[in-house]
VOBA-1610 file (N, C-alpha, C; in pm, whole numbers, padded with zeros to 5 digits, always signed):
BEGIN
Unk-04329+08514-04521Unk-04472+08507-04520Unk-04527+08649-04522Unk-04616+08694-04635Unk-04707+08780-04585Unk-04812+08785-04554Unk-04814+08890-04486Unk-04989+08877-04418Unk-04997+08758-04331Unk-05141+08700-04376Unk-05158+08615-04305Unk-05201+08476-04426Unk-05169+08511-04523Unk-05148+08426-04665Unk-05020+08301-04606Unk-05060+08189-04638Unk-04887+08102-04618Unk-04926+08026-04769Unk-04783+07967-04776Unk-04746+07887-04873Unk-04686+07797-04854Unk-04740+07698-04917Unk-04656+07549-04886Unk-04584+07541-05085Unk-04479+07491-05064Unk-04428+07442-05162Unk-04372+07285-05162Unk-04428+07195-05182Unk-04382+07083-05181Unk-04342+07054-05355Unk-04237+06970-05369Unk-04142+06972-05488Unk-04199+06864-05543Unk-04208+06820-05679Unk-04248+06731-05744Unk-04135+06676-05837Unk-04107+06577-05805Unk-03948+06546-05921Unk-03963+06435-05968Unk-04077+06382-05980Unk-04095+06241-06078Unk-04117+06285-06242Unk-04096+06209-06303Unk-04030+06190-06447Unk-04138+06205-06520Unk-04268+06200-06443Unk-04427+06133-06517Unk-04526+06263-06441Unk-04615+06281-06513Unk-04774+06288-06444Unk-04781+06205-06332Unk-04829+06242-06218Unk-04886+06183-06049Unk-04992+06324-06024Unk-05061+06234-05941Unk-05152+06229-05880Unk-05146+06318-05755Unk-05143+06402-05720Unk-05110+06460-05571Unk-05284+06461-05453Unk-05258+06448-05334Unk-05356+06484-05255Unk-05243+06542-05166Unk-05314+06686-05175Unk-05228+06798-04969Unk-05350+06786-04882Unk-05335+06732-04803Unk-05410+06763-04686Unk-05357+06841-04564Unk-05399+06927-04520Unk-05367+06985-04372Unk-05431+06955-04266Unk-05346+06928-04157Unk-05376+06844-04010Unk-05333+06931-03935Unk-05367+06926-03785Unk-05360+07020-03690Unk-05272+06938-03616Unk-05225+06939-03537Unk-05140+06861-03434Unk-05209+06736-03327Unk-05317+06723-03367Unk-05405+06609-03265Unk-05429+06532-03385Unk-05385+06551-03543Unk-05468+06377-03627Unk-05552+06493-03697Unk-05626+06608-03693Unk-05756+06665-03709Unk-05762+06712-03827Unk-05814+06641-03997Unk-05811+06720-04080Unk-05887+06881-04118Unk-05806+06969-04097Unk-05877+07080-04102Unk-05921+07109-04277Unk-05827+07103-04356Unk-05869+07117-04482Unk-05753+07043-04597Unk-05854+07008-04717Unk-05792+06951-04840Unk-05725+07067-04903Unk-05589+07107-04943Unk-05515+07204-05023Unk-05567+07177-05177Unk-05515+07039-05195Unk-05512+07021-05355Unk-05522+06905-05373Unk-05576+06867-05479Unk-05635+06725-05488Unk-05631+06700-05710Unk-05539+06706-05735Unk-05553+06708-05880Unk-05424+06570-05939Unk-05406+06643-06051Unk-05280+06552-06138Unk-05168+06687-06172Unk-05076+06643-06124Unk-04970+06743-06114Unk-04869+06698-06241Unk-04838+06815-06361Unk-04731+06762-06455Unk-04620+06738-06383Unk-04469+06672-06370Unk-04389+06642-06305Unk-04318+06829-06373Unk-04210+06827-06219Unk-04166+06947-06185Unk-04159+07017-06064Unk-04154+07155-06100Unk-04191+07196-05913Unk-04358+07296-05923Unk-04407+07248-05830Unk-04551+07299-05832Unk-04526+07368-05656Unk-04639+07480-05649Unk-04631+07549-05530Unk-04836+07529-05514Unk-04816+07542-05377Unk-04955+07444-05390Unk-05019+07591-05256Unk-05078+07705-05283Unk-05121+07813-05177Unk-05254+07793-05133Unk-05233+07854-05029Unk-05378+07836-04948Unk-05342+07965-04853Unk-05527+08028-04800Unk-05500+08137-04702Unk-05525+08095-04570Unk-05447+08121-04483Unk-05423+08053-04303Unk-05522+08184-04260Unk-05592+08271-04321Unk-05622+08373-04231Unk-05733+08335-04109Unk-05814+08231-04152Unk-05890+08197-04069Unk-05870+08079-03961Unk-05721+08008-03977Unk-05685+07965-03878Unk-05578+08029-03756Unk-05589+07979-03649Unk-05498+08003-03505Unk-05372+07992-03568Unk-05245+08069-03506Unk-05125+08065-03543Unk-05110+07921-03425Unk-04959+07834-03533Unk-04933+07748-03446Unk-04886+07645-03589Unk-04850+07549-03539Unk-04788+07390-03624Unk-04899+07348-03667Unk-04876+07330-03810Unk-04974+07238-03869Unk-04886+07106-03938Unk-04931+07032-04005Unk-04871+06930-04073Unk-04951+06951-04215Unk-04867+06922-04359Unk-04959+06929-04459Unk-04883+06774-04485Unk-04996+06695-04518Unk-04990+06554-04591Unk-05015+06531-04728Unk-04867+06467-04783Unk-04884+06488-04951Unk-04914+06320-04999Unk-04980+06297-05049Unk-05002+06128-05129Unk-04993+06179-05287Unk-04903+06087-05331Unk-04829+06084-05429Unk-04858+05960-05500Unk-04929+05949-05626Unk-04991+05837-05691Unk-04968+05857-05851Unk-04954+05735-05936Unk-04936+05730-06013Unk-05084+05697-06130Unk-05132+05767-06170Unk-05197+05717-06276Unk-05257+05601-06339Unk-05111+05513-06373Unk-05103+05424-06417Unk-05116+05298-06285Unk-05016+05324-06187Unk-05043+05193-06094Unk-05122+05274-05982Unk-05144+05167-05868Unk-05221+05191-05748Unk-05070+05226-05611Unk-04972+05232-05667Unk-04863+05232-05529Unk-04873+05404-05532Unk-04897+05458-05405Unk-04882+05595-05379Unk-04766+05638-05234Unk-04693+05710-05273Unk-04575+05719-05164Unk-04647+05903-05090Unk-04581+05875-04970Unk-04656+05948-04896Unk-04553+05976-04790Unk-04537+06205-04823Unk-04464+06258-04707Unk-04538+06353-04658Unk-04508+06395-04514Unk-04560+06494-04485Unk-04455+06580-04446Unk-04482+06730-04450Unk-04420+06860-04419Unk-04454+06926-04324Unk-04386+07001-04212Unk-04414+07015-04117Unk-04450+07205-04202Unk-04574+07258-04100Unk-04612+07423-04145Unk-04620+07486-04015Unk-04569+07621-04009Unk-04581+07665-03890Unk-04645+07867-03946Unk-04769+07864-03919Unk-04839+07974-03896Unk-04833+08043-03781Unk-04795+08205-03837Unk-04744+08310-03718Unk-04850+08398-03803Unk-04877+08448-03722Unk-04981+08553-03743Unk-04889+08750-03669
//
Protein backbone atom coordinates (compact mmCIF):
# COMPACT_ATOMS: atom_id res chain seq x y z
CA UNK A 1 0.00 0.00 0.00
CA UNK A 2 1.02 3.46 -0.60
CA UNK A 3 0.28 6.35 1.08
CA UNK A 4 -2.86 6.33 2.17
CA UNK A 5 -4.34 5.24 -1.46
CA UNK A 6 -5.64 1.28 -1.03
CA UNK A 7 -6.65 -1.06 -3.61
CA UNK A 8 -8.99 -3.65 -3.79
CA UNK A 9 -8.61 -6.13 -6.55
CA UNK A 10 -11.37 -8.46 -6.80
CA UNK A 11 -10.95 -11.06 -9.88
CA UNK A 12 -13.52 -11.47 -12.47
CA UNK A 13 -13.42 -14.98 -14.27
CA UNK A 14 -16.76 -15.40 -15.88
CA UNK A 15 -16.80 -16.20 -19.57
CA UNK A 16 -19.42 -13.17 -20.28
CA UNK A 17 -20.02 -9.42 -19.53
CA UNK A 18 -21.56 -9.08 -15.60
CA UNK A 19 -22.64 -6.61 -13.91
CA UNK A 20 -20.52 -5.73 -10.79
CA UNK A 21 -21.68 -3.56 -7.62
CA UNK A 22 -18.39 -2.94 -4.71
CA UNK A 23 -19.71 -1.62 -1.89
CA UNK A 24 -17.65 -0.80 1.28
CA UNK A 25 -18.93 -1.52 4.88
CA UNK A 26 -17.40 -0.71 8.10
CA UNK A 27 -17.56 -3.45 10.64
CA UNK A 28 -21.14 -2.61 12.30
CA UNK A 29 -23.38 -3.32 8.64
CA UNK A 30 -22.53 0.67 7.86
CA UNK A 31 -22.33 1.46 4.16
CA UNK A 32 -19.67 3.98 3.99
CA UNK A 33 -19.27 4.14 0.19
CA UNK A 34 -20.20 2.62 -3.41
CA UNK A 35 -16.54 1.68 -5.21
CA UNK A 36 -18.02 0.68 -8.55
CA UNK A 37 -21.16 0.11 -9.92
CA UNK A 38 -20.81 -0.64 -13.84
CA UNK A 39 -20.61 -3.76 -16.44
CA UNK A 40 -17.32 -5.32 -16.18
CA UNK A 41 -15.81 -7.20 -19.58
CA UNK A 42 -14.98 -10.73 -18.09
CA UNK A 43 -11.21 -10.95 -16.85
CA UNK A 44 -9.30 -9.40 -14.10
CA UNK A 45 -10.41 -5.83 -13.28
CA UNK A 46 -8.78 -3.82 -10.22
CA UNK A 47 -11.44 -1.68 -8.84
CA UNK A 48 -9.27 1.71 -6.66
CA UNK A 49 -10.51 3.97 -4.37
CA UNK A 50 -8.67 6.61 -1.86
CA UNK A 51 -9.01 5.49 2.11
CA UNK A 52 -7.41 8.89 2.87
CA UNK A 53 -10.37 10.17 4.47
CA UNK A 54 -11.22 7.17 6.35
CA UNK A 55 -9.92 5.78 10.08
CA UNK A 56 -7.37 3.00 9.71
CA UNK A 57 -8.99 -0.34 10.64
CA UNK A 58 -11.19 -3.50 8.82
CA UNK A 59 -13.45 -2.75 6.35
CA UNK A 60 -15.44 -5.28 4.26
CA UNK A 61 -15.88 -4.52 0.40
CA UNK A 62 -19.18 -6.29 -0.97
CA UNK A 63 -19.12 -7.51 -4.58
CA UNK A 64 -22.77 -8.48 -6.41
CA UNK A 65 -22.15 -10.14 -9.42
CA UNK A 66 -25.08 -10.11 -12.07
CA UNK A 67 -25.63 -11.13 -15.30
CA UNK A 68 -27.14 -8.99 -17.93
CA UNK A 69 -29.06 -11.37 -19.38
CA UNK A 70 -30.71 -13.16 -16.18
CA UNK A 71 -31.74 -11.70 -12.72
CA UNK A 72 -29.47 -14.50 -10.53
CA UNK A 73 -26.55 -12.37 -8.97
CA UNK A 74 -23.85 -14.28 -6.81
CA UNK A 75 -22.41 -12.37 -4.10
CA UNK A 76 -18.79 -12.31 -2.16
CA UNK A 77 -17.36 -10.23 0.08
CA UNK A 78 -13.53 -9.42 0.80
CA UNK A 79 -12.24 -8.64 3.83
CA UNK A 80 -9.89 -4.76 3.61
CA UNK A 81 -7.72 -3.72 6.19
CA UNK A 82 -6.53 0.13 6.17
CA UNK A 83 -3.23 1.15 8.00
CA UNK A 84 -2.47 4.46 7.77
Amino acid sequence: MVGSACRVSPRCAAGHDARYLFRLFDLLGRRIATLASDVFESGFHTVRFDGSQLASGMYLVKAEVGSEITTNVATFTQRLTLMK
